[in-house]
N, C-alpha and C positions, 0 to 999 in steps of 0.2 A: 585438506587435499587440494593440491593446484590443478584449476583449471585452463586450459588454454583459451586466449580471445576467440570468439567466433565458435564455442564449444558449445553443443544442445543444451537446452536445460535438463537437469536432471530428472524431470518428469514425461519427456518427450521419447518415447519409441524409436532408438535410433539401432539401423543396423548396420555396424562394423564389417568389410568385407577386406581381407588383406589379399594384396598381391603376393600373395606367400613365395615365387620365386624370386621377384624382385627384392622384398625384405631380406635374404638368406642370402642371396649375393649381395648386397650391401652388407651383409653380417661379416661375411666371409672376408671379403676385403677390409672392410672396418675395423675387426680385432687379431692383434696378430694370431699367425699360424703357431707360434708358442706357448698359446694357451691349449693345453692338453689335456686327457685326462689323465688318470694315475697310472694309466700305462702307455701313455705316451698317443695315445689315437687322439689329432687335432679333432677339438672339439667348437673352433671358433666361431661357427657358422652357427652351430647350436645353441651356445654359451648368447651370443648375440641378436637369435631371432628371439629367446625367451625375453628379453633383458626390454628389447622392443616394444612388444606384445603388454609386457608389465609398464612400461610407462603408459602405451595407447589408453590401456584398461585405467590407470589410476586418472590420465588426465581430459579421456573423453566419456567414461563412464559408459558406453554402451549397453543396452539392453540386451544385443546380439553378437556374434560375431561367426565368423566362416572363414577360415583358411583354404583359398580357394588357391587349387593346383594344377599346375600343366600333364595333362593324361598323356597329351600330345601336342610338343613344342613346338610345331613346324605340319601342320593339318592337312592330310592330301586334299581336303578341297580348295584349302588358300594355294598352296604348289601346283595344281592342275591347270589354274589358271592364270599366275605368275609363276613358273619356275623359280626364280632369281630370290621369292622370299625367302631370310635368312639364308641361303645358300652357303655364305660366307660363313656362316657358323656352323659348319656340318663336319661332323667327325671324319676321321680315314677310312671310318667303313661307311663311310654314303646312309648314315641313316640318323646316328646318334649327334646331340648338342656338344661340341667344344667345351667340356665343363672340369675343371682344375680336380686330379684324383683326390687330393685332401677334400674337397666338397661333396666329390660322390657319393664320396664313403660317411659323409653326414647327415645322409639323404635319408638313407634310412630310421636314422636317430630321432632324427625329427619328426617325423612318421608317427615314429611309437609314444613321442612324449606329448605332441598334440593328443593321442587318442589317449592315451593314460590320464593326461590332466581332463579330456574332453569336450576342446575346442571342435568342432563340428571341422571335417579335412575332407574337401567335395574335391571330387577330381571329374571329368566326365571323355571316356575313349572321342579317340576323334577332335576334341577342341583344348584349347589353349584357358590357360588360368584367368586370359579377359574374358573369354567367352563366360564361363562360369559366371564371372562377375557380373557380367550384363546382363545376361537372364537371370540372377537373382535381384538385381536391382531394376530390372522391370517388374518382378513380381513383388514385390515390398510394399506395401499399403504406406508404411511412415519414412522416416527421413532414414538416408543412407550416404555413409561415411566410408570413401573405398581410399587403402590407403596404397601407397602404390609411388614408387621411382619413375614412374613410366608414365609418358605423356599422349602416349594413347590412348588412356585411359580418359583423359579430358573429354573426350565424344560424349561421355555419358553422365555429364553436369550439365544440372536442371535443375535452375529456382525455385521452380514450379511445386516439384516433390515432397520437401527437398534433396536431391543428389551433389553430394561436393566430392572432390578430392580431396585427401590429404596429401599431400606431396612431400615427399621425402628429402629432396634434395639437399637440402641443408641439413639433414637428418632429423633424425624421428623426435627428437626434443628441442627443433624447431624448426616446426609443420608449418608449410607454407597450403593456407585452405582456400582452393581455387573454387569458385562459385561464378557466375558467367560476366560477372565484372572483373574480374580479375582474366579474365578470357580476353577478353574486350580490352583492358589495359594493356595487357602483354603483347598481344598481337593485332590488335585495330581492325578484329573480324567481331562478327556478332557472337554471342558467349555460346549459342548452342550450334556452331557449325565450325568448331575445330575439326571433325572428320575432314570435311571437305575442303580445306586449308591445309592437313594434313598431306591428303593425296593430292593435291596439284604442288606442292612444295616437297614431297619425298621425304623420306625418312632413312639415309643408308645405313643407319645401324640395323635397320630389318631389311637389308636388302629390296630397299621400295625407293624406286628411283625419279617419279615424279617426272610430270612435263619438263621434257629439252626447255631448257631456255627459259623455264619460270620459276625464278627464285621466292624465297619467303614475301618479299615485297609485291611483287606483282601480285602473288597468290591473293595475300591480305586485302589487297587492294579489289581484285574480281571478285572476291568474297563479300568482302564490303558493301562492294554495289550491288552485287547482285542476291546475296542474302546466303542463296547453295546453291552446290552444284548443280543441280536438278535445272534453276531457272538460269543458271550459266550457259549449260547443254541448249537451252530450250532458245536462248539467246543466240549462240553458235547457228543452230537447225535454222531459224527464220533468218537469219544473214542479214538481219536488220543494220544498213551503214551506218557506222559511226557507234554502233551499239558498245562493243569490241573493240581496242584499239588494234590496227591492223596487224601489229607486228605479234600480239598474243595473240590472234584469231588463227592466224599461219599456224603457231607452235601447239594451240587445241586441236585444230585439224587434224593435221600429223599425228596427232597422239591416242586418236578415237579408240585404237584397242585396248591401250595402256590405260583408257580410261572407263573403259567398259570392266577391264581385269582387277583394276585397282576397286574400283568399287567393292569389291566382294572379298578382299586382303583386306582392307582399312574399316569396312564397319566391323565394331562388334557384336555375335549373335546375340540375340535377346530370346532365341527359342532352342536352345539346346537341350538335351535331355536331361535337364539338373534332375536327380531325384530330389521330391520333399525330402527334407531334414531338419529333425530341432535344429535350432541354431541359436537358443538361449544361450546366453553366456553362464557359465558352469561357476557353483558358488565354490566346490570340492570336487577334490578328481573323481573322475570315472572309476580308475581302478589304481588304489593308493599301493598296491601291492608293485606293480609294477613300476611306479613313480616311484620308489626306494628302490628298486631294483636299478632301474636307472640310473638316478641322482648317487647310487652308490659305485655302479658301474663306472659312469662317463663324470666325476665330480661337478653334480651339477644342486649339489645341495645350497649353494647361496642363490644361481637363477631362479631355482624351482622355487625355492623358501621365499622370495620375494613377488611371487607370480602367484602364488596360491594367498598372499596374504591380501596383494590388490585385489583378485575374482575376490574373498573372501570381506573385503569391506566395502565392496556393493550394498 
């Protein structure tokens, strides 16, 4: 079995957390819409998040895993006090995500073939698929491997743990594993204050628009010196000359509610109401009854067949 560099050992308690929407939209665009099942219902988001899951499992061996999912993509508490979060991605009826019908409609599928094979699928009202993650990987005693497209997710890489990402970008068979040097390399902040480099830099892809006038550089750079935001603020508040260079101390000021708001948009919860849940990784399905039903339904008998044989050589 190949493993990848920087993968646990195989005797170390590691727990697997996927960004399950992030993974399925990479799935979705990744294989074409031509792959369907036998009656034509695209199945490529499906076909692609198993196919995933089956390499993570073969080449990081995890003890655990969790398919953690958005209950709520866009959480009135982050909205209440940023409007603007994801705004941009809000459907025509004011409520629902922009998301492609051919994926909707696979939404459900997925659903059922996690819980059939018996992938542990947390969703929790009210919070986003980070949140989940972050309150399970604060509650986690050993090492945690959260795998994830999304650089948000960085906030919650910690040596220490140990906590890494696995980063998607290059895609899932070749995982880029952020750990807080790699934090440090990328951006020339300290490995565990990407949040706070986050928010004074913006993110528009979440509609998080970041101090006027301080771009990635600057950020890295206040970051840098000052460690986090907290003794940035606190640096701001005492008006210590020369602390600041003048022309960012202007563009902080100005921005005190934007940064009072962003705080509570950019971290991840670490106390949300996850229920306990096994989250052993399953050697056999939960229920093989419906896993034929499936796999005969939606043609997913070479996914499935390759998915149950990695869980199975655990």
């Amino acid at each position: 079995m190949r493993r990848d560099p920087g993968a646990p050992q195989q005797n170390e308690r590691v727990l697997m957390l996927l960004d399950t929407p992030s993974l399925y939209f990479r799935a979705f665009h990744g294989v074409p819409e031509s792959v369907t099942a036998p009656d034509g219902t695209p199945v490529n988001a499906v076909r692609g998040l198993i196919d995933m899951i089956t390499t993570l499992v073969r080449r990081r061996s995890p003890a655990g895993i969790a398919a953690c999912m958005d209950a709520d993509w866009r959480p009135a508490f982050r909205v209440a006090v940023l409007p603007a979060y994801k705004a941009h991605r809000v459907a025509a009826d004011g409520v629902t995500e922009q998301v492609p019908e051919a994926l909707t409609a696979q939404l459900p599928v997925i659903e059922q073939v996690l819980d059939a094979v018996g992938i542990a699928r947390i969703g929790v009202p009210g919070y986003e698929a980070d949140d989940v993650i972050g309150t399970l990987a604060a509650r986690a005693t050993g090492a945690v491997e959260i795998v994830t497209g999304d650089r948000d997710l960085f906030q919650l890489v910690d040596d220490a743990k140990p906590c890494r990402v696995l980063y998607t970008a290059r895609g899932v068979r070749a995982l880029q594993v952020v750990d807080e040097a790699f934090i440090t390399a990328r951006y020339g902040i300290p490995g565990r204050s990407y949040a706070d480099f986050a928010l004074l830099r913006g993110d528009p892809s979440d509609g998080l628009p970041g101090v006027p006038g301080i771009g990635e550089r600057t950020a890295a750079a206040l970051i840098s010196t000052f460690g986090t935001l907290s003794a940035l603020r606190a640096a701001l508040d005492e008006g210590e000359p020369g602390a600041i260079p003048a022309a960012a101390r202007a563009k902080l000021l100005a921005a005190r509610e934007y940064l009072d708001a962003a705080e509570v948009v950019v971290r991840v919860a670490a106390d949300a109401p996850v229920p306990d849940t096994d989250l052993t990784l399953p050697r056999a399905p939960r229920d093989p009854e419906l896993l034929v039903t499936l796999s005969e339904r939606y043609g997913l008998d070479g996914p499935l067949g390759r998915l149950l044989d990695a869980l199975g050589a655990g």
